[in-house]
TILOBA-213176 format. One record per residue (C-alpha): residue number from 1; x, y, z. Coordinates in pm, 1 decimal, always signed. Layout:
N
ATOM resi        X        Y        Z
ATOM  NUM        X        Y        Z
...
END
This chain:
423
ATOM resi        X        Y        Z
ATOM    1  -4265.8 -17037.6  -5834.3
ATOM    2  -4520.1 -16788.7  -5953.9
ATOM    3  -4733.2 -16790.7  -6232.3
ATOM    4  -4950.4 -16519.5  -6382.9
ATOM    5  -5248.7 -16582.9  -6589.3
ATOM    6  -5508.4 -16389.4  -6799.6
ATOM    7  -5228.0 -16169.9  -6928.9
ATOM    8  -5165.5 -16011.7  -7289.2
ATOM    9  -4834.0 -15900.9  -7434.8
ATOM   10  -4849.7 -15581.8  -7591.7
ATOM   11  -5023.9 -15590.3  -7921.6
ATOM   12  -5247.5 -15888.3  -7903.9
ATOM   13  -5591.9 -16015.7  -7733.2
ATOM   14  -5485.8 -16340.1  -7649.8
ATOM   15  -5475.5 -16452.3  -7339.9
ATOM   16  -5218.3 -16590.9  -7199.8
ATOM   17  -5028.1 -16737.9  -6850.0
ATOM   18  -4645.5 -16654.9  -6774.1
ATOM   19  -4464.4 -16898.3  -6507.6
ATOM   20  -4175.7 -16773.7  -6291.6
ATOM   21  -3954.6 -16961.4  -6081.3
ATOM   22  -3571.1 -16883.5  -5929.6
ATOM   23  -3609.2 -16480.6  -6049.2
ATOM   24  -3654.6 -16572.0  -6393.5
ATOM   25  -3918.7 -16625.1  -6702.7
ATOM   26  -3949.7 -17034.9  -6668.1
ATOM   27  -4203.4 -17012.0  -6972.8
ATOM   28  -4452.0 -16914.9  -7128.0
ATOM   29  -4820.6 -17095.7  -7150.3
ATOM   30  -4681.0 -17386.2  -6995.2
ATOM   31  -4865.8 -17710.5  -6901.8
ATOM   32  -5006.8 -17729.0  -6569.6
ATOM   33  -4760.4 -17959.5  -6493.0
ATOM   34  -4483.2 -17765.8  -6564.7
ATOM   35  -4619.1 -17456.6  -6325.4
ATOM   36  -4560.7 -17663.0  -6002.3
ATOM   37  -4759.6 -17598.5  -5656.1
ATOM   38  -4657.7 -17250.5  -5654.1
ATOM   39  -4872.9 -16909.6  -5628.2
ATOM   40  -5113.2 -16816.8  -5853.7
ATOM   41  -5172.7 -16487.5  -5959.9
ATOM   42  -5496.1 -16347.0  -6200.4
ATOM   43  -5378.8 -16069.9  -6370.9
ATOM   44  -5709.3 -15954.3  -6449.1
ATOM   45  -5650.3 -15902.3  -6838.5
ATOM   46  -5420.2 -15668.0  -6763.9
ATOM   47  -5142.5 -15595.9  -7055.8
ATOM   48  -4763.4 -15729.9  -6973.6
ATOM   49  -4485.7 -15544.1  -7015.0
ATOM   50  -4072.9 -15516.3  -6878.1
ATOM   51  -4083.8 -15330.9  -6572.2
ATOM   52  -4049.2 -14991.9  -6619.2
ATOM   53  -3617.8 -14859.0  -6569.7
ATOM   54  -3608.1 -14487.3  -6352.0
ATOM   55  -3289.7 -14314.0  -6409.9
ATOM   56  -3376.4 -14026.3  -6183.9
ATOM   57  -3534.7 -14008.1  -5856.1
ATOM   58  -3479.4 -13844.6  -5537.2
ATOM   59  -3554.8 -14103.9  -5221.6
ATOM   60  -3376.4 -13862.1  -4994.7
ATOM   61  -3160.3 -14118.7  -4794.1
ATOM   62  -2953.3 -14078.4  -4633.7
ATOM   63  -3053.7 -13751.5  -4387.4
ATOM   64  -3377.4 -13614.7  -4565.2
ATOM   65  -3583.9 -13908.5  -4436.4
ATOM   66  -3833.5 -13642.7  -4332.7
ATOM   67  -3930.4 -13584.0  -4716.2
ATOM   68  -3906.1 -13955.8  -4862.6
ATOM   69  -3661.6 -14295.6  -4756.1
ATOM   70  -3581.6 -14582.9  -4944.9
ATOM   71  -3900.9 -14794.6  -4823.6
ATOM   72  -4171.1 -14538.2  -4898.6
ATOM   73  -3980.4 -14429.7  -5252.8
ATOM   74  -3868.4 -14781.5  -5334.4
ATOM   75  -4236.3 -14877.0  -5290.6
ATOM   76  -4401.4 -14646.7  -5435.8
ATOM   77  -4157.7 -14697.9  -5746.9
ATOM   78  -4316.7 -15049.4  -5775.7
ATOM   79  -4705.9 -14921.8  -5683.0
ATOM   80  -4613.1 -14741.3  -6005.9
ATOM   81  -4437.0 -15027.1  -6228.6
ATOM   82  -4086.0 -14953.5  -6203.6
ATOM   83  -3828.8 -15226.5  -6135.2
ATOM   84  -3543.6 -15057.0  -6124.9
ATOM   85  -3443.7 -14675.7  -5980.8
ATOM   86  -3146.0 -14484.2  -6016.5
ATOM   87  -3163.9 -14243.9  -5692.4
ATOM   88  -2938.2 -13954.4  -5691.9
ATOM   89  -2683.7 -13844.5  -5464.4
ATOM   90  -2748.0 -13491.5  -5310.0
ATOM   91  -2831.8 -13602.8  -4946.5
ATOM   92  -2696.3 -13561.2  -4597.3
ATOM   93  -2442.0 -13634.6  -4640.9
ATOM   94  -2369.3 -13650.2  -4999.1
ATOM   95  -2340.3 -14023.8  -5134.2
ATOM   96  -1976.0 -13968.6  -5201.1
ATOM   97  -1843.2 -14262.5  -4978.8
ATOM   98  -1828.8 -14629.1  -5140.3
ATOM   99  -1947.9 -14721.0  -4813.4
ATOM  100  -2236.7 -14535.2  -4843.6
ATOM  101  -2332.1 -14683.6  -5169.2
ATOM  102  -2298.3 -14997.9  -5047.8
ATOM  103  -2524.4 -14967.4  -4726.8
ATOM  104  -2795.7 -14828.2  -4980.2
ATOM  105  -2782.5 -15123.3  -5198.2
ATOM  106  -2761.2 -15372.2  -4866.0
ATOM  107  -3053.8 -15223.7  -4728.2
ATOM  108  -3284.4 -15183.4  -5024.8
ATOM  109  -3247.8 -15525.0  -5115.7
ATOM  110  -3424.6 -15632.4  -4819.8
ATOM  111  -3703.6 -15388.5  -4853.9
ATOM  112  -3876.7 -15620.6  -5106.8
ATOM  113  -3990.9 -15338.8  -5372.7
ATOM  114  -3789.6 -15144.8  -5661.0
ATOM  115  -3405.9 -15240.4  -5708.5
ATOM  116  -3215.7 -14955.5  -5629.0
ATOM  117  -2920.8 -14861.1  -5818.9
ATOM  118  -2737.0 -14562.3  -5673.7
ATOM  119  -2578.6 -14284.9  -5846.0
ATOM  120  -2291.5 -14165.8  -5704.1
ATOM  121  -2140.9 -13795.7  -5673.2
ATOM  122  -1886.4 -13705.2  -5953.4
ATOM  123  -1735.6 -13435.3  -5718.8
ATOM  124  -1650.2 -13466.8  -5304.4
ATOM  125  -1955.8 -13299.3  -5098.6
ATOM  126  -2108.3 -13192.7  -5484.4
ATOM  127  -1900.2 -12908.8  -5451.0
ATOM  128  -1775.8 -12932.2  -5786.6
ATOM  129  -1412.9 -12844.0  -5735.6
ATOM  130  -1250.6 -13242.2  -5637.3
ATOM  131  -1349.1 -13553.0  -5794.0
ATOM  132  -1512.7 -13846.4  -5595.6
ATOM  133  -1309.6 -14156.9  -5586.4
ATOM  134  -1487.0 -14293.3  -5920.4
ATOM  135  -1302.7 -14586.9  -5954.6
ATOM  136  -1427.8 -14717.4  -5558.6
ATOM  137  -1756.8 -14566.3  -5622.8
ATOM  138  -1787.4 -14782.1  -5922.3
ATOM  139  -1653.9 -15102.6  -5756.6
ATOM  140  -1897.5 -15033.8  -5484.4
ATOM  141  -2197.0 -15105.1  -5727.9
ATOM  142  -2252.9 -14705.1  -5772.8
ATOM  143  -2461.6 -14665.1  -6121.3
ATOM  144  -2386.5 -14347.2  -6265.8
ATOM  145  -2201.5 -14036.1  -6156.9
ATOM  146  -2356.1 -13703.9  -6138.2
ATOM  147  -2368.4 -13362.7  -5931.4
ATOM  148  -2737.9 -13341.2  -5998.0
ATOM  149  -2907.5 -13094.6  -5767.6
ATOM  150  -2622.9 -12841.2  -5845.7
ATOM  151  -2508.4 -12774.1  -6190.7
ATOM  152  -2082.3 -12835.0  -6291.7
ATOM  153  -1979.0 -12475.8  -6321.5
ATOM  154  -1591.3 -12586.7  -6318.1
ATOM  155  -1594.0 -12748.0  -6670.3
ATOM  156  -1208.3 -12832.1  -6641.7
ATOM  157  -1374.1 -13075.3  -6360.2
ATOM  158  -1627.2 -13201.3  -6581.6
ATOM  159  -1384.0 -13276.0  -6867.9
ATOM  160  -1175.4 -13441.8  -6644.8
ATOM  161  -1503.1 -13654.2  -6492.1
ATOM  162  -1612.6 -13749.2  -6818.3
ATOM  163  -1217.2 -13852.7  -6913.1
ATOM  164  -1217.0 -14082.9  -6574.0
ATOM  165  -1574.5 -14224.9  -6612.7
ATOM  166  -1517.7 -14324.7  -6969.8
ATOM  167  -1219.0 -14536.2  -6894.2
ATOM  168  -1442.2 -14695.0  -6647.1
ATOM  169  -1754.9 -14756.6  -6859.8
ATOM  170  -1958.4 -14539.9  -6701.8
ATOM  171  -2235.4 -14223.2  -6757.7
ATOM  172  -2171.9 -13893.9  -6619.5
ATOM  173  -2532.6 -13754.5  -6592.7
ATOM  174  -2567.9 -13345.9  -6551.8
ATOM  175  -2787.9 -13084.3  -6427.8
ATOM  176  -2716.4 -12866.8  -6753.9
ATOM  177  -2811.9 -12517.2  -6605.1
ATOM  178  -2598.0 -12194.0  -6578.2
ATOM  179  -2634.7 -12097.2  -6269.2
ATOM  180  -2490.2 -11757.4  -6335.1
ATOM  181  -2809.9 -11692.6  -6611.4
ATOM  182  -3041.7 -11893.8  -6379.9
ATOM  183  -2937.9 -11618.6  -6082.3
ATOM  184  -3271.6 -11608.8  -5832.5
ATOM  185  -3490.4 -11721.2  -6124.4
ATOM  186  -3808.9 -11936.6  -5998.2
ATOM  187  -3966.5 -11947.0  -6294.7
ATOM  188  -3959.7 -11950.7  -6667.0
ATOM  189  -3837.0 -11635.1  -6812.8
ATOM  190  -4096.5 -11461.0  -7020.1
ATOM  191  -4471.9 -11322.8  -7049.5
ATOM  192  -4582.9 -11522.4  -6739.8
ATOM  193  -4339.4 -11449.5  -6520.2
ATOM  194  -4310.6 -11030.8  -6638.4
ATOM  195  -4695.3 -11047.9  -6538.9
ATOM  196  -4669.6 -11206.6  -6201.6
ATOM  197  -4369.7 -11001.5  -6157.5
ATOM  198  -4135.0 -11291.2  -6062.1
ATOM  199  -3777.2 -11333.0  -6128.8
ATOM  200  -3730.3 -11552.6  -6401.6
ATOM  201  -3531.7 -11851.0  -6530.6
ATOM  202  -3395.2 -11771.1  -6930.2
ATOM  203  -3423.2 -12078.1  -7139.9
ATOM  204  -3025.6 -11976.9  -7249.0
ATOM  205  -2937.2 -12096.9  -6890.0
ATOM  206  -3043.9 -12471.7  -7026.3
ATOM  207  -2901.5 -12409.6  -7355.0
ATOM  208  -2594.7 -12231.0  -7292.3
ATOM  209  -2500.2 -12517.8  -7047.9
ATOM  210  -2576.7 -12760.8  -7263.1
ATOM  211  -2360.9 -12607.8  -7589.7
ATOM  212  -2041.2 -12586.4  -7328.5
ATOM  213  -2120.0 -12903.6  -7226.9
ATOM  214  -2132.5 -13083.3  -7513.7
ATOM  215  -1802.1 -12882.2  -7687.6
ATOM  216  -1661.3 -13082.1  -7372.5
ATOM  217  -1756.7 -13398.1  -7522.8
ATOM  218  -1681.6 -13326.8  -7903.3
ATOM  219  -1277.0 -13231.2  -7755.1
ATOM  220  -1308.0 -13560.3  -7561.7
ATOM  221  -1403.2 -13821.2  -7875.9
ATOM  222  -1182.0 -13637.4  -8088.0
ATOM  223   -894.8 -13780.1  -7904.8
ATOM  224  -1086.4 -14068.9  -7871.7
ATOM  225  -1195.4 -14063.0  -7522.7
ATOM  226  -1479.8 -14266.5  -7442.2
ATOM  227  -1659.8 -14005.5  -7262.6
ATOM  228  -2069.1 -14044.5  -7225.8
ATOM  229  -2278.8 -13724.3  -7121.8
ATOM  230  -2659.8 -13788.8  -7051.4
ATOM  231  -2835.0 -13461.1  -7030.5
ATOM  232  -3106.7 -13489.1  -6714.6
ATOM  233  -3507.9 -13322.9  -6763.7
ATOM  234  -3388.3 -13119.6  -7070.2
ATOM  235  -3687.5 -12833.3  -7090.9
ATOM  236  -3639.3 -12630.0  -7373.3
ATOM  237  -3644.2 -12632.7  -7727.7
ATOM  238  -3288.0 -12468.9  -7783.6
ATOM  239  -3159.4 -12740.4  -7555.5
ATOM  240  -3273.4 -12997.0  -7744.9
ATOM  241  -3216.6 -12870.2  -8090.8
ATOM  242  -2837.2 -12839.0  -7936.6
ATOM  243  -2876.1 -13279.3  -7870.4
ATOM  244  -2961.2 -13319.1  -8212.0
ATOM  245  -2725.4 -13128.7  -8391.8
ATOM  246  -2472.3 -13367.2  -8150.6
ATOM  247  -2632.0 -13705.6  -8201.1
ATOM  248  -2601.4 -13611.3  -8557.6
ATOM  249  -2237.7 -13540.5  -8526.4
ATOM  250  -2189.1 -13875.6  -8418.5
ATOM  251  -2121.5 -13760.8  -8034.5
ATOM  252  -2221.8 -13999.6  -7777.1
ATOM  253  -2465.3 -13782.0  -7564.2
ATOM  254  -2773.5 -13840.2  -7490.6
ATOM  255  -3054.7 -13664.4  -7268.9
ATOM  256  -3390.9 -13753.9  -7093.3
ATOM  257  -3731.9 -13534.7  -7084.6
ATOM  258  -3953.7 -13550.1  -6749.4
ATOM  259  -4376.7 -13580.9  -6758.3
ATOM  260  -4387.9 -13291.5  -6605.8
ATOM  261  -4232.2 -13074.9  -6898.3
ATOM  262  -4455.4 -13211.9  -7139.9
ATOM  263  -4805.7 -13210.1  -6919.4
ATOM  264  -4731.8 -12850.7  -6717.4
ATOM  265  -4660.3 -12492.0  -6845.4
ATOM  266  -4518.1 -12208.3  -6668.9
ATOM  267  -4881.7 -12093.4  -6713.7
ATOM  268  -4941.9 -12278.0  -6418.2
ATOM  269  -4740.7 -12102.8  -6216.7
ATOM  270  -5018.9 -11797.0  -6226.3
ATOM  271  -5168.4 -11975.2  -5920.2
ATOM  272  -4836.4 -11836.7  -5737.1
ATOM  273  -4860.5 -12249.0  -5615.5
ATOM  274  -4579.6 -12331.2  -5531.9
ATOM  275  -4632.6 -12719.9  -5624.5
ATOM  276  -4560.1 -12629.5  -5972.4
ATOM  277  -4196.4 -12503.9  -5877.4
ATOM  278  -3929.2 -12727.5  -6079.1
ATOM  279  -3555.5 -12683.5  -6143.1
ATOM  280  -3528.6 -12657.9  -6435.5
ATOM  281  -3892.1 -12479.2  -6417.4
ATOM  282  -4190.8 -12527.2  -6659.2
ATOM  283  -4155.5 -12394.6  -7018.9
ATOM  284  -4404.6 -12230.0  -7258.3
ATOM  285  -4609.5 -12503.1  -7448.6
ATOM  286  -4394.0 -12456.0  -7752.8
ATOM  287  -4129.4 -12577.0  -7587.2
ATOM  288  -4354.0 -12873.8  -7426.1
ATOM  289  -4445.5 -12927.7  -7841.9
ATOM  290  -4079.0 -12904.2  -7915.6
ATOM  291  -3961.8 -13184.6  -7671.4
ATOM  292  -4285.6 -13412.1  -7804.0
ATOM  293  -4176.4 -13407.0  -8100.9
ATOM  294  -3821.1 -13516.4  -7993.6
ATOM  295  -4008.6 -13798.7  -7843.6
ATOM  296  -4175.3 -13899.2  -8141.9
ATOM  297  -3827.6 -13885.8  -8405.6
ATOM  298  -3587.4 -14041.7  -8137.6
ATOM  299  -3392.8 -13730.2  -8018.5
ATOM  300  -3492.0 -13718.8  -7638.6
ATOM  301  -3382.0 -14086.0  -7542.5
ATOM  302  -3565.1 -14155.4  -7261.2
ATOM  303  -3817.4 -14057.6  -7020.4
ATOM  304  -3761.0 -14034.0  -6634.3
ATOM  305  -3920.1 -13847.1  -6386.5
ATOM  306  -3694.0 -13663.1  -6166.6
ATOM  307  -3933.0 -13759.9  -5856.7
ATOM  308  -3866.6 -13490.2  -5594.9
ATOM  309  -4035.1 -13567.5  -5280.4
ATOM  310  -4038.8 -13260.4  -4991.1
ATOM  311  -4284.8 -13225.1  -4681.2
ATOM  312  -4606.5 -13047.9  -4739.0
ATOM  313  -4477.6 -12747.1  -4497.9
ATOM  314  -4172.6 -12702.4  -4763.3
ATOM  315  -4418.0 -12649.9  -5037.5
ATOM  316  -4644.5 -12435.9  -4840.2
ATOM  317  -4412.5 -12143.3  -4871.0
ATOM  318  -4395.5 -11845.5  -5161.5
ATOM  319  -4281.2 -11926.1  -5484.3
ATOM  320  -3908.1 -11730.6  -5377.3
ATOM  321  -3851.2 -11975.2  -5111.6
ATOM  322  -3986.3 -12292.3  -5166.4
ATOM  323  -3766.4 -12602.2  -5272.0
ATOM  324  -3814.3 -12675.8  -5649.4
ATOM  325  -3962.1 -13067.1  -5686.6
ATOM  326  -4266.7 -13290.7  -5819.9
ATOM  327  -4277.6 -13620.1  -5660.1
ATOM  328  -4501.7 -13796.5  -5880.7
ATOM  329  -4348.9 -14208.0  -5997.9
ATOM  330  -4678.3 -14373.0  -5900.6
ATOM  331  -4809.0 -14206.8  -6139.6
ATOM  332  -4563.4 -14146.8  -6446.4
ATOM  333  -4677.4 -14433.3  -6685.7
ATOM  334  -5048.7 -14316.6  -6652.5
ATOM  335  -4995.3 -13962.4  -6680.3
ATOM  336  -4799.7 -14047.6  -6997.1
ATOM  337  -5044.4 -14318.4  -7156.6
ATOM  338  -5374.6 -14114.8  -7068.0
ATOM  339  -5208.2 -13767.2  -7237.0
ATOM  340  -4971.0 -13941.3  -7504.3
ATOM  341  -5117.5 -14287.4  -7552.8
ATOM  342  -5227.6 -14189.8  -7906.4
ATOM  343  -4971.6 -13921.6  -8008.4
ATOM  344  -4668.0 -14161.4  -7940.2
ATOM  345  -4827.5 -14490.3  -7906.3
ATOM  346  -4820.2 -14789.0  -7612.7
ATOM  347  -4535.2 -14980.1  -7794.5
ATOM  348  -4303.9 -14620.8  -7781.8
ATOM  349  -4407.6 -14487.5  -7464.3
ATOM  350  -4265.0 -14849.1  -7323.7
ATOM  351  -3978.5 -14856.8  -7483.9
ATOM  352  -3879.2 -14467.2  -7384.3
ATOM  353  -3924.1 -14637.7  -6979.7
ATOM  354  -3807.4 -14947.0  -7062.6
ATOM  355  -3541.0 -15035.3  -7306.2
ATOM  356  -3437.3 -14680.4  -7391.6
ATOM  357  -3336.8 -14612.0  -7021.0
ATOM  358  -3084.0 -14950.3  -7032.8
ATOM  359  -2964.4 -14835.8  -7364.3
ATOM  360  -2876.3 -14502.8  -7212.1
ATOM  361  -2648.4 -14682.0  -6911.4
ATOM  362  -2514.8 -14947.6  -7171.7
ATOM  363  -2743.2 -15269.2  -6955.6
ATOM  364  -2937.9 -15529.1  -7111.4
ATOM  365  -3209.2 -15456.3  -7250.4
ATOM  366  -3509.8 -15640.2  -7068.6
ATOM  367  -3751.5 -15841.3  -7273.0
ATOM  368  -4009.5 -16137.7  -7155.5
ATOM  369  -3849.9 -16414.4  -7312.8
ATOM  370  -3816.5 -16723.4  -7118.1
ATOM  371  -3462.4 -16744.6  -6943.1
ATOM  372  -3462.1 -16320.1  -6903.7
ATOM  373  -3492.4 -16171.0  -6580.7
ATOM  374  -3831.4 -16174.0  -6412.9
ATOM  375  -3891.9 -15819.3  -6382.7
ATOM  376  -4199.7 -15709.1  -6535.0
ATOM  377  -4507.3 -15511.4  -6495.3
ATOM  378  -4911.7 -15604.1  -6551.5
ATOM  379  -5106.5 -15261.2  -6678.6
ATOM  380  -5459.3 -15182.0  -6707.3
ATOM  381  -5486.8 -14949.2  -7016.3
ATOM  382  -5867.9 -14935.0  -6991.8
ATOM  383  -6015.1 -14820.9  -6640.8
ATOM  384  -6008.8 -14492.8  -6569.4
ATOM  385  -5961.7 -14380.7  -6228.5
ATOM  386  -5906.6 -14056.2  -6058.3
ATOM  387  -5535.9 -13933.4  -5890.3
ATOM  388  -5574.2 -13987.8  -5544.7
ATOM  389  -5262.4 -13831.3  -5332.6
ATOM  390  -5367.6 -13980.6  -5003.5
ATOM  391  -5321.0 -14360.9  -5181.5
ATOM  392  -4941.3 -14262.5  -5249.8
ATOM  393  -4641.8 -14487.9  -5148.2
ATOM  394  -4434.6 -14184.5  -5106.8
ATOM  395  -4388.5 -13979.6  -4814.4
ATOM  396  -4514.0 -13668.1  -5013.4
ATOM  397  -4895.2 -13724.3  -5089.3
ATOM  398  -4981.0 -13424.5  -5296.9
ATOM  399  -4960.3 -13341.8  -5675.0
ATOM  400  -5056.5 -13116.5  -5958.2
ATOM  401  -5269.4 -13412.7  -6127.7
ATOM  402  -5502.8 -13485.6  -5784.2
ATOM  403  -5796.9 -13591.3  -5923.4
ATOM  404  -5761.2 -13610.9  -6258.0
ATOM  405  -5891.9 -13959.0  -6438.1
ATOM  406  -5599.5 -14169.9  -6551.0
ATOM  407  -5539.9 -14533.5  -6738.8
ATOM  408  -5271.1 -14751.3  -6744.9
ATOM  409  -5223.4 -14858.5  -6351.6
ATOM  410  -4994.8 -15106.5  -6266.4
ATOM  411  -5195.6 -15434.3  -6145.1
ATOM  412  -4914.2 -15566.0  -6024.8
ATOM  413  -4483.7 -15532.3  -6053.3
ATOM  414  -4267.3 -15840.8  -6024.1
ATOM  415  -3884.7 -15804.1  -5958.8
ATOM  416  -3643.1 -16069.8  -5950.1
ATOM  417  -3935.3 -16254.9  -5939.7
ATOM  418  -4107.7 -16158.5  -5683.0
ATOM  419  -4444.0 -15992.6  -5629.3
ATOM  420  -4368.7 -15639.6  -5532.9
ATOM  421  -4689.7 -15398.4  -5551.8
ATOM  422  -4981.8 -15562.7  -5616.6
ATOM  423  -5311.8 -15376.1  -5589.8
END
């Protein structure tokens, strides 16, 4: 049994004690009799909240271990509030295998940090040509089904993925990208990169994708198929402009903007650093307006953060041939409060980490009530302090924010009712 004091829910100053015993909210404020001889925990006036829900990450295991693994990314996931991760499955090998999803799960529930929830490949070896075995997958405890870290260029294999994973309830999640309009593009297409003289990345690559992807999807609920497309880090304005015109059709797709594509612009690429490389790269700041905006009137549906951990040497090289990636989930939910807290508000930047992410996979949606699930998070929204790489969790301990002043670190993150960061 655990129990938490000098806490306040979002919205009010009253303090306030939560007690948690067998993975779950025993109660509220309850009578010292009532919290048993268990640990106590101050949580230093910090502001509770559901832990935060990460549909996108990279942790790299199997066969990248060099670059992240399920302890350091499952850790720092909690260091930066998250109870739950969605990893993706371009490793070595490819998580393809039911086996494979079930050795993840196995072994990160011993770690003691994050709960990991797999995605599995929608095609064999991510080659985009042969379906995975999505039913086994599925009954293997995989979460979601995607190709992510190559884009679907067969869409008669999509179609056919989307037709298999809605009769099993599930999310097919896609890298929307032409890769044939992307070409050797490292960078946005446009002023910047004409300057610099780099190849570029056109914003119709995103958009063009997108448009095919969701005619796929319109076809598909026509004839009533249950079909579910979640667009991953959508980066342009066209793209998302495309999602709306869809959500207001009544189609069920949805889509997910990353910190970075709201905080970074392609004008940071002028450093020729190659920390600010991305797939899909950093827009104009129209387009970072554009996909605020969808923020603010409910088109983007969630946030996630696409964490993309390599080694130090890897993003050493030239812009042409280093890997594309920002590994940055310590710090998401203070990025976002410190640059957005005002714009969008604590109560909407939550839910967009919290609740939206579950409504996006069709879970529960968590909440603090007494009986729910004990996964929350305790945040300090008032001290400031500076990015600090070298305190990371994650193998990869660099980033385009190092020493900038943030609020809103996690105190402490508590899943399935246990303590698992505390700082």
């Amino acid at each position: 049994m655990i129990t938490i004091t000098n806490i306040k829910r979002v919205g009010s100053e009253k303090t306030e004690s939560v007690t948690i015993e067998g993975g779950l909210i025993k109660g509220w404020n309850l009578p010292t009799d009532q919290q048993g001889e268990g640990q106590v925990i101050d949580g230093q006036g910090g502001t509770v909240a559901p832990a935060l829900i990460e549909l996108h990450a990279h942790l790299r295991e199997p066969g990248q271990t060099e670059k992240e693994d399920l302890s350091s990314g499952l850790a720092a996931a909690a260091a930066g509030g998250y109870g739950t991760v969605v990893s993706m499955p371009n490793t070595s090998p490819v998580v393809d295998d039911p086996a494979i999803v079930r050795t993840l799960i196995e072994k990160a529930a011993g770690l003691g940090f994050a709960r990991l929830r797999p995605a599995a490949a929608l095609t064999k070896g991510q080659k985009g040509e042969e379906l995975a075995e999505l039913t086994y997958l599925r009954e293997a405890g995989a979460a979601m089904f995607t190709d992510d870290g190559r884009t679907n260029e067969n869409a008669r294999t999509l179609r056919l993925g989307l037709e298999t994973a809605g009769s099993l309830g599930m999310v097919i999640s896609v890298h929307a990208e032409d890769a044939t309009l992307r070409a050797d593009g490292v960078m946005n297409e446009g002023p910047v990169s004409e300057a610099l003289g780099l190849p570029g990345n056109p914003a119709a690559a995103e958009a063009a994708r997108v448009a095919r992807d969701i005619e796929i999807v319109a076809g598909l609920h026509a004839q009533g198929v249950p079909a579910r497309l979640h667009v991953q880090h959508l980066s342009t304005a066209r793209a998302l402009d495309l999602v709306r015109a869809a959500k207001a059709q009544g189609l069920p797709v949805t889509c997910e903007v990353c910190p970075h594509h709201l905080t970074l612009t392609d004008e940071a690429l002028r450093s020729f650093d190659a920390i600010f490389k991305v797939a899909p790269p950093l827009r104009t700041q129209a387009d970072a307006d554009h996909l605020l905006e969808g923020l603010r009137d409910g088109s983007v549906d969630c946030l996630a953060t696409d964490h993309a951990p390599h080694t130090r040497a890897e993003k050493e090289r030239d812009l042409l041939d280093a890997p594309s990636g920002i590994a940055y989930i310590e710090l998401a939910f203070p990025l976002m409060y410190t640059r957005f807290g005002e714009t969008l508000g604590l109560e909407r930047i939550l839910d967009l980490m919290t609740a939206a992410p579950a409504r996006v996979m069709g879970w529960e949606a968590p909440t603090l009530d007494a009986g729910a699930k004990a996964d929350l998070v305790i945040l300090d929204l008032t001290t400031e302090r500076p990015v600090n790489p070298a305190e990371f969790r994650s193998k990869a301990k660099f980033t385009p924010w190092a020493g900038e002043s943030l609020k809103g670190w996690p105190l402490l993150t508590v899943v399935d009712g246990k303590v698992a960061y505390q700082r």
